[in-house]
C-alpha positions in Angstrom: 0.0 0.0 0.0 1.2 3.0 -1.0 2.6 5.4 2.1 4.4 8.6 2.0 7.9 8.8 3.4 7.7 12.1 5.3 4.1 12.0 6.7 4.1 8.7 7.2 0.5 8.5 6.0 -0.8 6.0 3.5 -3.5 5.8 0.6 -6.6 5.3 3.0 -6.1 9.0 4.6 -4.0 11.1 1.7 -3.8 10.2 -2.5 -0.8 9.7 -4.5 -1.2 11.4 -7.6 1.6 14.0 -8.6 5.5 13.0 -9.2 8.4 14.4 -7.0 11.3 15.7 -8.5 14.9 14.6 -7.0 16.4 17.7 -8.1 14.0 20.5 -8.0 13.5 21.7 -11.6 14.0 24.8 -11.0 18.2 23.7 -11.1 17.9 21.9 -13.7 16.5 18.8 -16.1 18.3 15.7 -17.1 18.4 13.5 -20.3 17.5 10.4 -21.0 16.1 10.0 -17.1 15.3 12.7 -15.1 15.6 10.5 -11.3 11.5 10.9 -10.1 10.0 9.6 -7.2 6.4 9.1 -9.4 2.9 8.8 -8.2 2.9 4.9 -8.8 5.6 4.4 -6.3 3.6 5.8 -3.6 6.8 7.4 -2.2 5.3 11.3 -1.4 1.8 12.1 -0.9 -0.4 14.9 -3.2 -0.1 17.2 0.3 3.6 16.6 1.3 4.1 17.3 -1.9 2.1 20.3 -3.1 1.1 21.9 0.2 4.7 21.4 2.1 7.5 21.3 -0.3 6.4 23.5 -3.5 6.2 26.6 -1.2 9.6 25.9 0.3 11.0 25.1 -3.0 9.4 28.6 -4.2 11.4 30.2 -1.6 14.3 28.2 -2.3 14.6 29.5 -5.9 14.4 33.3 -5.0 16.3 33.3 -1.6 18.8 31.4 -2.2 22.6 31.1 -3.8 21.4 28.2 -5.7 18.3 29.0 -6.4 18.8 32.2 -7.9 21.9 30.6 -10.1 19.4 28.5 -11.3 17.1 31.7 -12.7 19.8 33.4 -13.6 20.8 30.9 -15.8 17.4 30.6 -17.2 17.1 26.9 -16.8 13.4 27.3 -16.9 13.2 29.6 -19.6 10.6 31.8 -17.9 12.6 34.8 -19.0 12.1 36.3 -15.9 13.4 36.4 -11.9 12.2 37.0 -8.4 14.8 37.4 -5.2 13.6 38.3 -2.2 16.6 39.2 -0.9 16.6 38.2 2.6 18.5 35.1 3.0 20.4 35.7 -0.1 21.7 39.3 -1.3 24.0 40.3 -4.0 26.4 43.2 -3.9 27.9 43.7 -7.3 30.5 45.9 -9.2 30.0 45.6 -12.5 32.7 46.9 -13.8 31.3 49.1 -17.1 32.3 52.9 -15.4 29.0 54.0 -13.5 27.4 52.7 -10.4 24.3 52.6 -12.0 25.1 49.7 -14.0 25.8 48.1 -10.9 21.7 48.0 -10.4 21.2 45.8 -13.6 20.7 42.5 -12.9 23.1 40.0 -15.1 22.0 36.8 -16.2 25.0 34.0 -16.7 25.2 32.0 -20.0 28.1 28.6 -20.6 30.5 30.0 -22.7 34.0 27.7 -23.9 33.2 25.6 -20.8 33.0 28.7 -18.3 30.2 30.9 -16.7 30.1 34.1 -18.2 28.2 37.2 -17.5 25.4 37.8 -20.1 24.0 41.5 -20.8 20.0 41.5 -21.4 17.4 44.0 -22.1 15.3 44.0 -19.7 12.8 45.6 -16.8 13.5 45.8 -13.3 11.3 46.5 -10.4 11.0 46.6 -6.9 9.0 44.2 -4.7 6.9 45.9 -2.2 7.3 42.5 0.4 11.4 43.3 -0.4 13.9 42.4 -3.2 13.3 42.9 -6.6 11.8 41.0 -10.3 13.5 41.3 -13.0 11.3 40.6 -17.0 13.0 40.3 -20.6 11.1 42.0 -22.9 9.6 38.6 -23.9 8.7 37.9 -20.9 6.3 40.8 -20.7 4.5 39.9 -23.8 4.5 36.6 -22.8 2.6 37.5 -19.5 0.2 40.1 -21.6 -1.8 36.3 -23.2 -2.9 35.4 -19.7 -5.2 37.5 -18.4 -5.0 36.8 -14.7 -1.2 37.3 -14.8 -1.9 40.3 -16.8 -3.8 41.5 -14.6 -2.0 41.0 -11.3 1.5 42.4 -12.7 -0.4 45.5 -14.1 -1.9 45.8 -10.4 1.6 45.4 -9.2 3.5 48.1 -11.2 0.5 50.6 -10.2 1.8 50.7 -6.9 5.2 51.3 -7.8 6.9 54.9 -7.3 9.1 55.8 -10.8 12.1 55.5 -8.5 11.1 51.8 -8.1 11.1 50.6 -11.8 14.3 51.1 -14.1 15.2 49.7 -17.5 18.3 48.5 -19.0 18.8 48.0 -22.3 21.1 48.4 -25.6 20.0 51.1 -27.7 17.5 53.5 -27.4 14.6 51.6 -29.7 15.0 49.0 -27.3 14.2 50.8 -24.3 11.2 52.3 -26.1 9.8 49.0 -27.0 10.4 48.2 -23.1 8.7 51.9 -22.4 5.8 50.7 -24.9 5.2 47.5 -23.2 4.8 49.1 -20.0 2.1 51.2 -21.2 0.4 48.2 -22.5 0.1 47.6 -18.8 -1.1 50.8 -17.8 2.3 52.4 -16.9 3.6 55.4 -17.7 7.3 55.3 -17.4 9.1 58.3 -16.9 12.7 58.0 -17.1 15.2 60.3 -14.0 18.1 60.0 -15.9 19.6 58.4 -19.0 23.1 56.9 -18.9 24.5 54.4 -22.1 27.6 52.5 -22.5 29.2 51.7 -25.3 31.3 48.5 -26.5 34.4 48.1 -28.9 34.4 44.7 -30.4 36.4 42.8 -28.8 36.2 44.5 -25.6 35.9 42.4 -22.2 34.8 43.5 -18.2 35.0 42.3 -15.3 31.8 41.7 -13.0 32.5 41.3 -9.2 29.6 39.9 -6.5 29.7 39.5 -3.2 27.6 37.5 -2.0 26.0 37.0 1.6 24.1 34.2 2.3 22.0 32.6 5.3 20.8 29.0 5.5 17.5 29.3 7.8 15.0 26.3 8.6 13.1 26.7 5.0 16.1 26.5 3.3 17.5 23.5 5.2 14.3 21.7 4.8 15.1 22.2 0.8 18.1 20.6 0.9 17.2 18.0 3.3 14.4 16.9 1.6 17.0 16.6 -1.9 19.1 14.4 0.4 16.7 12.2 1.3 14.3 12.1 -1.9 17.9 10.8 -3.7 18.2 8.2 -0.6 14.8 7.3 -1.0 15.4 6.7 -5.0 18.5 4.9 -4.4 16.6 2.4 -2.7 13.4 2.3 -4.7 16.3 0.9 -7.3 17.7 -1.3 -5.1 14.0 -2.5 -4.1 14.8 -2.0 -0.7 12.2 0.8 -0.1 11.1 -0.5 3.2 14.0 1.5 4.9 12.5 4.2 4.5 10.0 4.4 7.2 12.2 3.1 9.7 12.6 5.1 12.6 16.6 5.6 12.0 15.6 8.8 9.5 12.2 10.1 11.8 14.4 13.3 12.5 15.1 14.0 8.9 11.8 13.1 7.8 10.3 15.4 10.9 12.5 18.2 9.5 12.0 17.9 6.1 8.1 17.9 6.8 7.4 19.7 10.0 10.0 21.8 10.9 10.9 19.9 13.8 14.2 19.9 15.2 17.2 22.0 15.3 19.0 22.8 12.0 22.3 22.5 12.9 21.4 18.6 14.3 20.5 18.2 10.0 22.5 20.6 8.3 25.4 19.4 10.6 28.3 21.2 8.3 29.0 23.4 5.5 32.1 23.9 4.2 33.7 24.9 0.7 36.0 22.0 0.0 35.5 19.8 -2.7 33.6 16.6 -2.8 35.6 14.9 -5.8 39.1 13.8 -5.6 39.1 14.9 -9.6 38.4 18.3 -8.2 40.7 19.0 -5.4 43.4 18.5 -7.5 42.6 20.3 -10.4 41.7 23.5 -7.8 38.4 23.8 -10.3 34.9 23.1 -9.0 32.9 20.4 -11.8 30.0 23.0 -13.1 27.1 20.3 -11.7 25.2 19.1 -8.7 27.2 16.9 -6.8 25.6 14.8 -4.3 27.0 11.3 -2.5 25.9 9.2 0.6 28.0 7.1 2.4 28.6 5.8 6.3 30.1 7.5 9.2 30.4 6.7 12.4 27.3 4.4 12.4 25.5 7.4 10.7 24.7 7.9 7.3 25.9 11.5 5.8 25.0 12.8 2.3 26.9 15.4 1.3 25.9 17.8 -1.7 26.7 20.8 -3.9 25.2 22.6 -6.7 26.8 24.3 -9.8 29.8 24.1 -8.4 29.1 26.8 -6.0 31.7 27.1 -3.2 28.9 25.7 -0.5 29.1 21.6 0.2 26.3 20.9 2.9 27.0 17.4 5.2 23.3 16.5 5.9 22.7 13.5 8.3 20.7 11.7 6.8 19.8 8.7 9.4 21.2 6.1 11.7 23.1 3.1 9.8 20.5 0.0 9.3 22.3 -3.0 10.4 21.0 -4.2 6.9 23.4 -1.3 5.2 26.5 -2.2 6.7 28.3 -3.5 4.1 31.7 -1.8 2.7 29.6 -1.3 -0.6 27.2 0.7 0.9 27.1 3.9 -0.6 26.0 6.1 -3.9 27.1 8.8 -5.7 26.4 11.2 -8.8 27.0 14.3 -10.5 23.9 16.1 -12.7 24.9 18.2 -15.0 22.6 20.9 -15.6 24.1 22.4 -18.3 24.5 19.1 -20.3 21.8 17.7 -19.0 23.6 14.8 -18.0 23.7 11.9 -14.9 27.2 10.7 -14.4 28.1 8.4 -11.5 30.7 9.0 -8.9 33.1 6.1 -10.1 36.5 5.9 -11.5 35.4 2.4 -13.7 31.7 2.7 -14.4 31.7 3.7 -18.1 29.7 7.0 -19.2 25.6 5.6 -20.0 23.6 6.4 -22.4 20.0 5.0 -22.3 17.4 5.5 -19.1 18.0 1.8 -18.4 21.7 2.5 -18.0 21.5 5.5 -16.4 19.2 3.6 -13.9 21.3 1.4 -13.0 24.0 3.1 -11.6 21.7 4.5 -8.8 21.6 2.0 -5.8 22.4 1.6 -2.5 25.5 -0.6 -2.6 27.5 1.3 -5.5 30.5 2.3 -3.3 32.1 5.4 -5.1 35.7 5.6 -5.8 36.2 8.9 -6.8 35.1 11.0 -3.7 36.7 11.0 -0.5 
């Protein structure tokens, strides 16, 4: 009978109906299998699921280092971004001659295997609960076919003061087609001041952030709940899913689900060394999600990063089953979001290419050999 994982509740008092994401998609998709805890597994209920996770997850992607790398990117292609700007704030010189360039928000593209800042047209405005949303132009006509989001945005940017909206954009047609959109919305956008930059060809900058960044309960649950939804998968492949409502992971799943229990007791490190051998000694961070469980201690730990970002949480996930302890115990993989491809932790597994394959190398006794 099909019983949910965090709740603990089964078919007779909740349904099982939507699909659960390992990786939130907001970070990223993956080809040929995209690791899903679906509705017929009866892993996560309809509630966990929508009413409990999606709006963490929500908060997750504007609030957070990740989450906002994730938008930034446009890995969604919704051509538009939210932060709130209270667990996760950017300060930014971006390096073009004026401070007010440094308001613009820059999106990132992959360019010759690196990160690069990428310059878009685009709107900006404040958020009256804090933070800021950011719309291409394509966004805004995109938003202008559905008439409840019409109609809420053009609510929104009524409220604004002028000094609260500001475009950026590459010539001056452009920022009139921005200025014309806006009054498709019932704006009438003034402009304070005009500024414009000009490149050579050729011509390169540099864009420095700092960043400051706060884990608090939401986000932990976030990432505790990716730690144990790829646990839980693991052993769904290794048809061992019984594990997981054994009271050696109630104070995860409590966490993850309730918000009991202290963070610190979950979210027991976070440093910025790297997980993969590969990567310490190339001083280079893999540009992927990087997430691995194995033993400790009589505990088990999953450790996890994303894009490569300096930030490697050590979750504890549980107290060792006497049925895990084996020395192949363990599990690891890398998602590339930018590929949009699975690779496993292991120096002799060859690289798969069909779902079955890729499958496969998820388990709970595939002992990695290329992580520490």
């Amino acid at each position: 009978m099909p019983r949910c994982i965090y709740c603990l509740q089964d078919q007779t008092a909740v349904s099982f109906t939507k699909r659960e994401h390992v990786i939130p998609v907001s970070i990223g998709s993956f080809l040929p299998l995209y690791p899903t805890l679906l509705a017929r597994d009866g892993l996560v209920c309809d509630i966990c699921n929508g009413e409990v996770f999606s709006p963490l997850e929500v908060n997750f992607i504007e609030d957070t280092m990740e989450g906002v790398y994730g938008q930034r990117l446009n890995l969604q292609g919704r051509s538009s971004v939210t932060m709130r700007d209270k667990n996760f704030k950017i300060e930014r010189m971006a390096g073009l001659g004026d401070k007010f360039f440094d308001e613009m928000f820059f999106f990132l593209k992959v360019q010759d295997d690196k990160v690069v800042p990428h310059l878009r047209d685009q709107f900006k405005m404040k958020r009256r609960q804090g933070g800021c949303r950011i719309f291409l132009p394509e966004a805004l006509e995109e938003i202008k076919k559905n008439p409840k989001d019409f109609a809420k945005l053009s609510a929104d940017l009524k409220k604004l003061d002028q000094k609260d909206m500001a475009i950026f954009a590459e010539t001056r047609e452009k920022v009139d087609a921005i200025i014309a959109l806006l009054n498709d919305y019932g704006v009438t956008y003034k402009e304070k001041e005009t500024k414009g930059r000009k490149f050579e060809e050729g011509e390169t900058f540099v864009l420095e952030e700092n960043y400051s960044c706060t884990v608090n309960h939401d986000v932990g649950r976030v990432l505790a709940k990716i730690a144990f939804n790829y646990f839980a998968y693991c052993a769904l492949q290794s048809g061992k899913t019984d594990l997981l409502y054994s009271s050696h992971f109630d104070a995860i799943r409590k966490f993850a689900h309730a918000d009991v229990g202290v963070l610190r007791d979950i979210i027991v490190s976070i440093a910025e060394e790297p997980i993969l051998h590969e990567e310490q000694a190339k001083k280079q961070r893999l540009h992927a999600h990087v997430i691995n469980f194995l033993p400790e201690d009589g505990k088990i730990f999953v450790r996890m990063t994303f894009f490569g970002r300096p930030a490697v949480y050590k979750i504890l996930l549980g107290i060792l089953p006497p049925e895990l302890a084996s020395d192949e115990f363990g599990c690891g993989h890398a998602f590339s979001p930018f590929g949009q491809q699975i690779m496993q932790l292991t120096q002799k597994q060859p690289i798969p290419q069909t779902e079955d394959q890729v499958r496969a190398t998820f388990g709970l006794f595939n002992r990695l050999l290329a992580v520490n």
